[in-house]
Each structure stands twice: as structure tokens, then as C-alpha cells.
C-alpha positions in Angstrom: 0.0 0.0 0.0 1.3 3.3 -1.5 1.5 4.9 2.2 2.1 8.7 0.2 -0.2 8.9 -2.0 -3.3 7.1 -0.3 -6.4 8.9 -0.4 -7.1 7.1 2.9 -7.7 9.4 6.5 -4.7 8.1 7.5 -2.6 9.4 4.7 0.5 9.5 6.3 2.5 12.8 4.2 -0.9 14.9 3.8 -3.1 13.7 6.5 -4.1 16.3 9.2 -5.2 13.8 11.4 -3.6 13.3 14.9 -1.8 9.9 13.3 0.3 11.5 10.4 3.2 9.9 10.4 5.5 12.7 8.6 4.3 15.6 11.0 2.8 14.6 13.7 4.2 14.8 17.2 3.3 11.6 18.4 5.7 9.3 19.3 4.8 7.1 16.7 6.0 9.4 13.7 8.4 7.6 11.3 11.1 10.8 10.5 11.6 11.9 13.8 10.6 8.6 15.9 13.1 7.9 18.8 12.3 4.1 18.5 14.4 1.5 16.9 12.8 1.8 13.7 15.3 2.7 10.7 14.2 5.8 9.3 15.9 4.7 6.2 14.6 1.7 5.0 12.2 2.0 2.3 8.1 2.5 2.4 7.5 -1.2 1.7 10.1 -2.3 4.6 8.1 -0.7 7.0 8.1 -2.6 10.2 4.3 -4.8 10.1 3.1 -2.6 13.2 2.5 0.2 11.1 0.2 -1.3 9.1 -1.2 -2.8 12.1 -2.0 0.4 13.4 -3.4 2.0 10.7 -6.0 -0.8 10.4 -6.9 -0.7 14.4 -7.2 3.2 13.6 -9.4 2.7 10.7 -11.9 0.1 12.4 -11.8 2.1 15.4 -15.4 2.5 16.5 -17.2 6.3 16.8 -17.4 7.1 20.3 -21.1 8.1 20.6 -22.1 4.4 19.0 -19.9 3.3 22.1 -22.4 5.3 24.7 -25.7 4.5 23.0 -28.1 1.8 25.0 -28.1 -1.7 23.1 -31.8 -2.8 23.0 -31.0 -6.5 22.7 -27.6 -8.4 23.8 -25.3 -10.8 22.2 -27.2 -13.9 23.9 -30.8 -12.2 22.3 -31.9 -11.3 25.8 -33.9 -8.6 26.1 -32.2 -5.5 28.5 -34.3 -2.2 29.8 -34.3 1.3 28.3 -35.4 2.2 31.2 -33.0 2.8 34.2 -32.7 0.4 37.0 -31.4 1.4 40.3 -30.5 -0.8 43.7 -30.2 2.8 45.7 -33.6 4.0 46.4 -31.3 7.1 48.0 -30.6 9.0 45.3 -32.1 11.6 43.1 -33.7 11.6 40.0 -30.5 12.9 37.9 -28.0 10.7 40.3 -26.1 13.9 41.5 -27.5 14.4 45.1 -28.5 11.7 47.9 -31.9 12.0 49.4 -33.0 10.9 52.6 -34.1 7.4 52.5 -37.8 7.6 53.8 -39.4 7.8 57.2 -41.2 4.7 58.3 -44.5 5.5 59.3 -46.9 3.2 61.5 -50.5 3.8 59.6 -53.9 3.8 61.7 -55.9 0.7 60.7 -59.1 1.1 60.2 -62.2 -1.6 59.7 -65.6 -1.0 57.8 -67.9 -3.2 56.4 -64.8 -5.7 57.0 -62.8 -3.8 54.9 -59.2 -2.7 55.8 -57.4 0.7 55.5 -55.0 2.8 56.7 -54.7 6.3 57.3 -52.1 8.7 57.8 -50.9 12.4 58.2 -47.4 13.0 56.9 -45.9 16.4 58.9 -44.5 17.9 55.4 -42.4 17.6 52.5 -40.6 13.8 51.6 -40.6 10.4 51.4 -42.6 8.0 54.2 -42.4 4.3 53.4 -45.9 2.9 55.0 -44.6 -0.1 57.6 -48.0 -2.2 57.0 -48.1 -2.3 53.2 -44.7 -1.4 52.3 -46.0 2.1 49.9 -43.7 4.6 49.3 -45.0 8.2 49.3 -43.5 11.3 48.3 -45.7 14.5 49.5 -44.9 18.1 48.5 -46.8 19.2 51.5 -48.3 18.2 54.6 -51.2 15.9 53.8 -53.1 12.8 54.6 -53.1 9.9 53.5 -55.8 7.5 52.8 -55.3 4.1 50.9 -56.6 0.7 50.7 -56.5 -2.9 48.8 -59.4 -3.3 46.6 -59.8 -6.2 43.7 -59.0 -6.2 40.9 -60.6 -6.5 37.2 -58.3 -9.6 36.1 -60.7 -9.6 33.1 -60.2 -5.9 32.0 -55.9 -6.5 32.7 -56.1 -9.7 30.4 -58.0 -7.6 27.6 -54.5 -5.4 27.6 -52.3 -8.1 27.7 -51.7 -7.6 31.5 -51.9 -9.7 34.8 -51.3 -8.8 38.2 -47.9 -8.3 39.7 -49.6 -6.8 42.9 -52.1 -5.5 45.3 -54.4 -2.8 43.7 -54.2 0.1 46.4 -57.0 2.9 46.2 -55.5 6.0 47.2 -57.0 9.0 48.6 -55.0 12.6 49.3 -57.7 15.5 49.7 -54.7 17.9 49.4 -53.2 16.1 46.3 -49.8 16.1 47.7 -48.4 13.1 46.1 -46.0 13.8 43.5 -44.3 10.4 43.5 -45.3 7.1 44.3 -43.5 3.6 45.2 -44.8 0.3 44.4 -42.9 -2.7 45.8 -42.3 -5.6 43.7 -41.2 -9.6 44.1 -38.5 -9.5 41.1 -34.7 -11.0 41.5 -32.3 -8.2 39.7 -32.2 -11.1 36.7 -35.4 -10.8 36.0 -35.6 -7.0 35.8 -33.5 -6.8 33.4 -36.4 -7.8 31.0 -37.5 -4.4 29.3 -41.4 -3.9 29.7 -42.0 -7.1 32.4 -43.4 -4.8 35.2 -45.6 -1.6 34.5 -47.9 -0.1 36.7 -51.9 0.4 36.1 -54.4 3.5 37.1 -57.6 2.6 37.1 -60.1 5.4 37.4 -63.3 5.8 36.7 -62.7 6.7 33.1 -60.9 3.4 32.5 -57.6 1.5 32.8 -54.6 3.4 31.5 -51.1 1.9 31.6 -48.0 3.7 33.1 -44.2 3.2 32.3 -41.9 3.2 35.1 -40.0 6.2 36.3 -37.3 4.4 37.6 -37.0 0.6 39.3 -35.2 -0.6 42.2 -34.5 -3.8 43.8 -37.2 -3.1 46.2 -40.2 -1.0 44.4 -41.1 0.2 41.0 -41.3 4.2 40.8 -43.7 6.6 38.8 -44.6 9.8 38.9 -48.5 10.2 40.1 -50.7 12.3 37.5 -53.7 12.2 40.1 -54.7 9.9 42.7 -56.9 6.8 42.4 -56.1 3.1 42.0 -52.7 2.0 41.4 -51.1 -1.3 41.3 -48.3 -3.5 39.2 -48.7 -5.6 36.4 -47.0 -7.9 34.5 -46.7 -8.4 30.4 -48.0 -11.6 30.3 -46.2 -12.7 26.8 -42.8 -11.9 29.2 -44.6 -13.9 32.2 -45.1 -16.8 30.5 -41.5 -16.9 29.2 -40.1 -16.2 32.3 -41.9 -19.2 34.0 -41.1 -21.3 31.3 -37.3 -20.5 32.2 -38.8 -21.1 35.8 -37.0 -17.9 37.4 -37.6 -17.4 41.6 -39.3 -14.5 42.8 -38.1 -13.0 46.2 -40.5 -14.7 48.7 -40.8 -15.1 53.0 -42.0 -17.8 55.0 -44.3 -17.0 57.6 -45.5 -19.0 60.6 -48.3 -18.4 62.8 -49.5 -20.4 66.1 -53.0 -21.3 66.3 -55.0 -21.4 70.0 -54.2 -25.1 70.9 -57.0 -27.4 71.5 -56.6 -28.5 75.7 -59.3 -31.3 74.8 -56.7 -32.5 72.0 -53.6 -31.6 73.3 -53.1 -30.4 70.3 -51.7 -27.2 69.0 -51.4 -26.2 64.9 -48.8 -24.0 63.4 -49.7 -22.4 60.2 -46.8 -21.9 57.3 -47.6 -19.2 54.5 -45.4 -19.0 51.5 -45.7 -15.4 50.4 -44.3 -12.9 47.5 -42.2 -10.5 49.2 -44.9 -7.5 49.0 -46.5 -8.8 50.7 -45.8 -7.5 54.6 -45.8 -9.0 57.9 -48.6 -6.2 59.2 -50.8 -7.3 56.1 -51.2 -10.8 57.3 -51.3 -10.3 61.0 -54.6 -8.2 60.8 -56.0 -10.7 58.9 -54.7 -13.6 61.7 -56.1 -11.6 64.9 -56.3 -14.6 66.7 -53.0 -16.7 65.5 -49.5 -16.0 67.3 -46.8 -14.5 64.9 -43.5 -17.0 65.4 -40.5 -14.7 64.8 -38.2 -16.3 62.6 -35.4 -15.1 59.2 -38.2 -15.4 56.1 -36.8 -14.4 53.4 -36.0 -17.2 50.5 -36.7 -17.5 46.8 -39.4 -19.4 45.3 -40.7 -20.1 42.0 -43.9 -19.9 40.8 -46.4 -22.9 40.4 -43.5 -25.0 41.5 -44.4 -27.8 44.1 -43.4 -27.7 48.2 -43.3 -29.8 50.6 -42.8 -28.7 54.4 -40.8 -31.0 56.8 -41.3 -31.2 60.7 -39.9 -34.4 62.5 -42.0 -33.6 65.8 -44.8 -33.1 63.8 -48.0 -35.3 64.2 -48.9 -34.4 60.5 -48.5 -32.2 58.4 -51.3 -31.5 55.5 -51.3 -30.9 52.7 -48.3 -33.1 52.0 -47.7 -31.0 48.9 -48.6 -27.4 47.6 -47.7 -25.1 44.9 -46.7 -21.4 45.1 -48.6 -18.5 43.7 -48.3 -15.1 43.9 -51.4 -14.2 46.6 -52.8 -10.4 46.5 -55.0 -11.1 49.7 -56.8 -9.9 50.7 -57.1 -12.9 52.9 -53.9 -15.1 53.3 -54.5 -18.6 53.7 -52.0 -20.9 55.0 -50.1 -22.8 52.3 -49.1 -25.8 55.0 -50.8 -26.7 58.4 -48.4 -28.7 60.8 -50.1 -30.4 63.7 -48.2 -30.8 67.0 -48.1 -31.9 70.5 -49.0 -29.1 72.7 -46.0 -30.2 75.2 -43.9 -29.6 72.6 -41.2 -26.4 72.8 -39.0 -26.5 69.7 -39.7 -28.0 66.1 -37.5 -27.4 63.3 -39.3 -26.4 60.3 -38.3 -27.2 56.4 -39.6 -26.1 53.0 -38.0 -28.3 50.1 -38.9 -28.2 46.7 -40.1 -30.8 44.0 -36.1 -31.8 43.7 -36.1 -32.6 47.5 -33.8 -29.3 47.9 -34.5 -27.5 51.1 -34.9 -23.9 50.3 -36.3 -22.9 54.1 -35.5 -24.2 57.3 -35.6 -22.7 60.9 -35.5 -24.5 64.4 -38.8 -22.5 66.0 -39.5 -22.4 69.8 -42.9 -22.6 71.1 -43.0 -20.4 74.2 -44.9 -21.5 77.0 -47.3 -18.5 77.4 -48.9 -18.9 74.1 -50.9 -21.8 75.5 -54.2 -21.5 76.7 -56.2 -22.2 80.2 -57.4 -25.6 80.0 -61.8 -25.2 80.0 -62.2 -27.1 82.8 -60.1 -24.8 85.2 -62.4 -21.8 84.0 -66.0 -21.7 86.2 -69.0 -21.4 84.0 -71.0 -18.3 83.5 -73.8 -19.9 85.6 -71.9 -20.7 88.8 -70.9 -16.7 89.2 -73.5 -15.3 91.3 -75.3 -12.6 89.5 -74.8 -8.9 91.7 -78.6 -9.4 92.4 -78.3 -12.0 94.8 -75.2 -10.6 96.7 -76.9 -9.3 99.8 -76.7 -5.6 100.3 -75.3 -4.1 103.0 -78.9 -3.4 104.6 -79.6 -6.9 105.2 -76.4 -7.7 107.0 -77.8 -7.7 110.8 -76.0 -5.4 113.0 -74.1 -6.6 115.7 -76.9 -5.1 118.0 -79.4 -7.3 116.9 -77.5 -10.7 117.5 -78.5 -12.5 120.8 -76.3 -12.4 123.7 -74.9 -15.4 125.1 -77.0 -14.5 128.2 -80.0 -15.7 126.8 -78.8 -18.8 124.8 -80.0 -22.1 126.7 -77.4 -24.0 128.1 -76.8 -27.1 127.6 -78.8 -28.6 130.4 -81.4 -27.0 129.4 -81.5 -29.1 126.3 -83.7 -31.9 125.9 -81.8 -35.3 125.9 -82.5 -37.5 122.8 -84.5 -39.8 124.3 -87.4 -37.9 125.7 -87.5 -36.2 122.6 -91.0 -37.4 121.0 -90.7 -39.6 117.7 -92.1 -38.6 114.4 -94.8 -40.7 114.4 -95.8 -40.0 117.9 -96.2 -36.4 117.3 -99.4 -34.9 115.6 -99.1 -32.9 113.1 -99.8 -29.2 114.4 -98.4 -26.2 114.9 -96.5 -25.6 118.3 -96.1 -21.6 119.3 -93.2 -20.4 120.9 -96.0 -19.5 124.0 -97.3 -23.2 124.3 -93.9 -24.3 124.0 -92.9 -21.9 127.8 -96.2 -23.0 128.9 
């Protein structure tokens, strides 16, 4: 290759380029290199590196094709054009840290056997809800109400959509909420699958579909037009891939202690296998009358996937197998029941899967004061004595009117038994206390 007279960028006499050969002041210029290259030896003798370069310099790809985002990868997986962030404590342009949000304790409240929750945030920020695990972010002091209502599954599987969620119904007289936080069950693998999780409004005018502002490891972010039902979805083309590639979801075992039975000596603890949103305060006002056993819960399951649980002090366990789904509530029954002895303080507790692999286990303790009084301890209702046949103080005699011992016969003056009448000797007649001196 004529290295003078190319027409090429990378001409190396007429070129302006940074990588001229003849004038430029890099140290890879031929005339006035310093290296051990002879600058005599003819154009064709060149040492092989040159060309070398030259080639890596031609092929050498533009910079802004470098920064753009790929929409599929190498291995035809699908990858987000939206952002995906694991710090939920930083801004919306990445440059300053906010404060992660204040955990606030809603009030519950029941009608018509329906649950909500209400609250008042003080001002400005963000205020993660402990019961349902909401983010708000509030431009002003406001309150919050908000509740789980059902869903249309038919209207979401007209757009292609299933639930990913609880639908909440959220109410802010002052319309404070600019942003709102959804959480989700996903594993980082599987959000990196552009257009898997979007969020829905429902409103009276219809079903419209939002795109995510921004998704963490925890919830899925959007900005709030106007307040009414919100929830997340799920593509269900990208679902059904996803559990034919059987990916886990981010899941918790719960346990919760029945009342035992005294009669039975029996006592049942309950095992739930739940998504991850789905919080501890959720289930326990459901299970008002269940103990909550403390215990780690997290653990990844996959959906429609058989379990078994495992208890070797159990005296059964039903049912002996049960697959996972993703429950939205609102009421959470338990996946496994396991029956044991009431005299019995610790059980160790396993959830395996349909390969026999354990993917849960925890030794529990029973504590003592979670048993009840046995019935038969406890008096009836009808052996209290009702307050209106407690004497009042009234009747009591006073000490005035009790007899002295003065006037109490003795004992000699006491008839002996034998010249005591019999029954049948006696007529029947009534004897006053004057006949009876007389």
C-alpha cells in the first residue's frame, strides 16, 4: 500500500489527522521517531506494526455508538431502556442523595370488613408505609388514605396484563403526592427484561397503563398524575416466558401459632409462603387470633412450583404437597398446616422443593405463654352469682341485733334424745313459741 499517495484518512504525508506519520508529534512518527525503527529503510520495509495500526485506527469504532443503549444483547436477551437502580437514595439525575424515607406506622381502620389505613405526613418527603410497604413522596403536609381493593383480572387480560400486585386505592384531599412507590417480588435477573413490570391507574374513566419512572431492587417508581387506583402488572407474553425458564421470585415464610386445643392436646402451626410484597402487618390483621412465630423469612421461590414442608416432631403435616402462587389477599390462607403436641417447645421447620432441595429451614420455639387455660379450670358463667343475689349491705344484721350469750340455753337445758318425741308419735300441728314456755 502506496502509504504517500493514499487517499485514505490516514494518509500518512498529507493527512491532518492526529496519526500522520511525517508531521505529527506523536511518538509514533516515522522521520523523527526515537524508537528503533530505521528511518531509512524503504516505504514497503516498513516494520508490520505500522500497518497494524493504521487498520486498528481505521476500524476504530465512533465514540457516541460506544455510549448508546443496546436494545438486545449478544445472547438475544432482552435489556431495559429504562434505568434500573438498587439505591432508592438517590435523586432523580443521580447527583445528590436524598433521605431514604421515614417509616411510618399507619392507623388501621375496619368498615364493612374492609381494611385501611390512614395517615398524616408532617411535610415535604418520602414515608415508606410499615403495613403495606407504599412509598409516598408528599410536596406538602397531607393525609393519607389508601386501601386494597380487587381487581378486574378480566379488563388486565383484555391489555395483555396480569397482576404483579395489590391494587391500592388512594386518597389525598390535598393532592400532595407527586411520586409514588410500588414494591415488587422481582430478583435483579429478571428486571433486566425491558417492559416485564408496569404499573396500572384505574379510574373511573378506564384502565390506562404507566411506564416506570425508575426501578429498584425493592419497588417500581412513577410519577402520580392524580390519585386513584394504582397497582403493578405484568406483560403476560414476558410472564409466560419467564416461567417457562422457571425464574424465583423474592419470597418469605411466615409462621403463625393457632390457640391449641386442651381437649386434643393439640396445638397447629400455620406456614404461608408469600411474594415479598406482601408485609408481615398485612397478614397479622387478617390472623387476629394466630401468634406471629419470629423467625429469618426471606428465601426465593418459584412460581407454580411444588413444596413440601418438613417437621420431624410433627403429628402431620397436610397438605403433604402445595404449589406457590403469587397471593394479592386480601385474605392469606396458609399454604401448609403442621399439627403438634402441645408439650412440645421447639420443632425445626423445612420447605423443600419438588427436587427434595430444602430452600427454608428454621428450628422455631414454642414459648410456653402462648398456651391456653385448660376449659375445665375456668368456672362457667352460671356458677358466678349474678350482683342481684349478693346481699346488700342493709340486710347484714348489725351486731346489736344478735342474741347475747346470756339468753342462749345451756346445755342442760336441752332436751336429751331420748325424751324427745318420735315422728310418728307427734301430731301434726303447729306448736307456738308461748305453748312451748307454757
Amino acid at each position: 500500500m502506496n502509504l504517500d499517495e493514499s487517499e485514505d484518512d490516514t494518509n500518512l504525508d498529507e493527512s491532518e489527522d492526529d496519526t500522520n506519520l511525517d508531521e505529527s508529534e506523536d511518538d509514533t512518527n516515522l522521520d523523527e521517531s526515537e524508537d528503533d525503527m530505521n528511518p531509512h529503510e524503504s516505504e514497503d520495509d516498513m516494520n508490520p506494526h505500522v500497518d497494524q495500526k493504521l487498520d486498528e485506527l481505521r476500524h476504530e469504532p465512533d465514540e457516541s455508538e460506544d455510549q448508546k443503549k443496546l436494545d438486545v444483547s449478544e445472547d438475544n436477551t432482552i435489556v431495559p431502556m429504562f434505568e434500573v437502580d438498587t439505591n432508592l437514595s438517590v435523586s432523580e439525575d443521580n447527583t445528590e442523595p436524598m433521605k431514604p424515607p421515614t417509616i411510618i406506622t399507619p392507623k388501621l381502620q375496619t368498615e364493612s370488613a374492609q381494611l385501611s389505613y390512614r395517615f398524616r405526613c408532617p411535610g415535604p418527603g418520602a414515608f415508606q408505609c410499615k403495613s403495606t410497604g407504599l412509598v409516598f413522596v408528599v410536596d406538602q403536609e397531607a393525609e393519607l388514605l389508601y386501601r386494597m381493593v380487587q381487581w378486574d383480572e378480566s379488563l388486565l387480560q383484555s391489555a395483555g396484563k396480569t397482576p404483579a400486585g395489590p391494587l391500592f386505592n388512594i386518597q389525598c384531599p390535598e393532592a400532595a403526592v407527586c411520586e409514588l412507590h410500588l414494591p415488587h417480588c422481582e430478583t435483579n435477573e429478571t428486571l433486566l427484561y425491558e417492559g416485564l413490570l408496569s404499573v396500572v391507574h384505574v379510574t373511573d374513566d378506564g384502565m390506562s397503563i404507566l411506564e416506570p419512572l425508575k426501578i429498584t431492587d425493592t419497588h417500581v417508581i412513577i410519577k402520580v398524575p392524580h390519585l386513584s387506583s394504582f397497582g403493578l402488572v405484568w406483560s403476560l407474553n414476558m410472564l409466560w416466558n419467564l416461567w417457562s425458564n422457571r425464574k424465583p421470585v423474592s419470597s418469605q415464610v411466615l409462621l403463625f401459632l393457632q390457640p391449641s386445643n386442651p381437649n386434643a392436646q393439640k396445638q397447629n402451626l400455620n406456614v404461608h409462603l408469600l411474594p415479598s410484597y406482601i408485609t408481615l402487618e398485612m397478614v397479622k390483621a387478617k390472623l387476629d387470633n394466630c401468634v406471629y412465630i419470629c423467625a429469618p423469612s426471606n428465601c426465593k421461590l418459584i412460581t407454580n412450583q411444588s413444596y413440601t414442608a418438613h417437621c420431624g416432631e410433627a403429628c402431620k403435616i397436610q397438605p403433604k404437597r402445595a404449589e406457590f402462587d403469587l397471593d394479592l389477599g386480601p385474605n392469606y390462607h396458609p399454604t401448609f398446616e403442621i399439627r403438634l403436641p402441645t408439650n412440645i417447645e421447639e420443632a425445626t421447620i423445612t420447605v423443600r422443593d419438588q427436587t427434595n432441595t430444602d430452600v427454608w429451614e428454621h428450628e422455631v420455639y414454642l414459648s410456653g405463654p402462648r398456651r391456653e387455660t385448660p376449659q375445665g379450670s375456668v368456672p362457667s358463667v352460671g356458677s358466678i352469682p349474678s350482683m342481684d343475689s349478693v346481699p346488700s349491705m342493709g340486710s347484714v344484721p348489725s351486731m346489736g341485733s344478735v342474741p347475747s350469750m346470756d339468753i342462749v340455753p345451756s346445755m342442760d337445758s336441752v332436751p336429751s334424745m331420748g325424751s324427745v318425741p318420735s315422728m310418728d308419735k307427734r301430731p301434726y300441728q303447729t306448736i307456738t313459741t308461748q305453748q312451748r314456755r307454757g
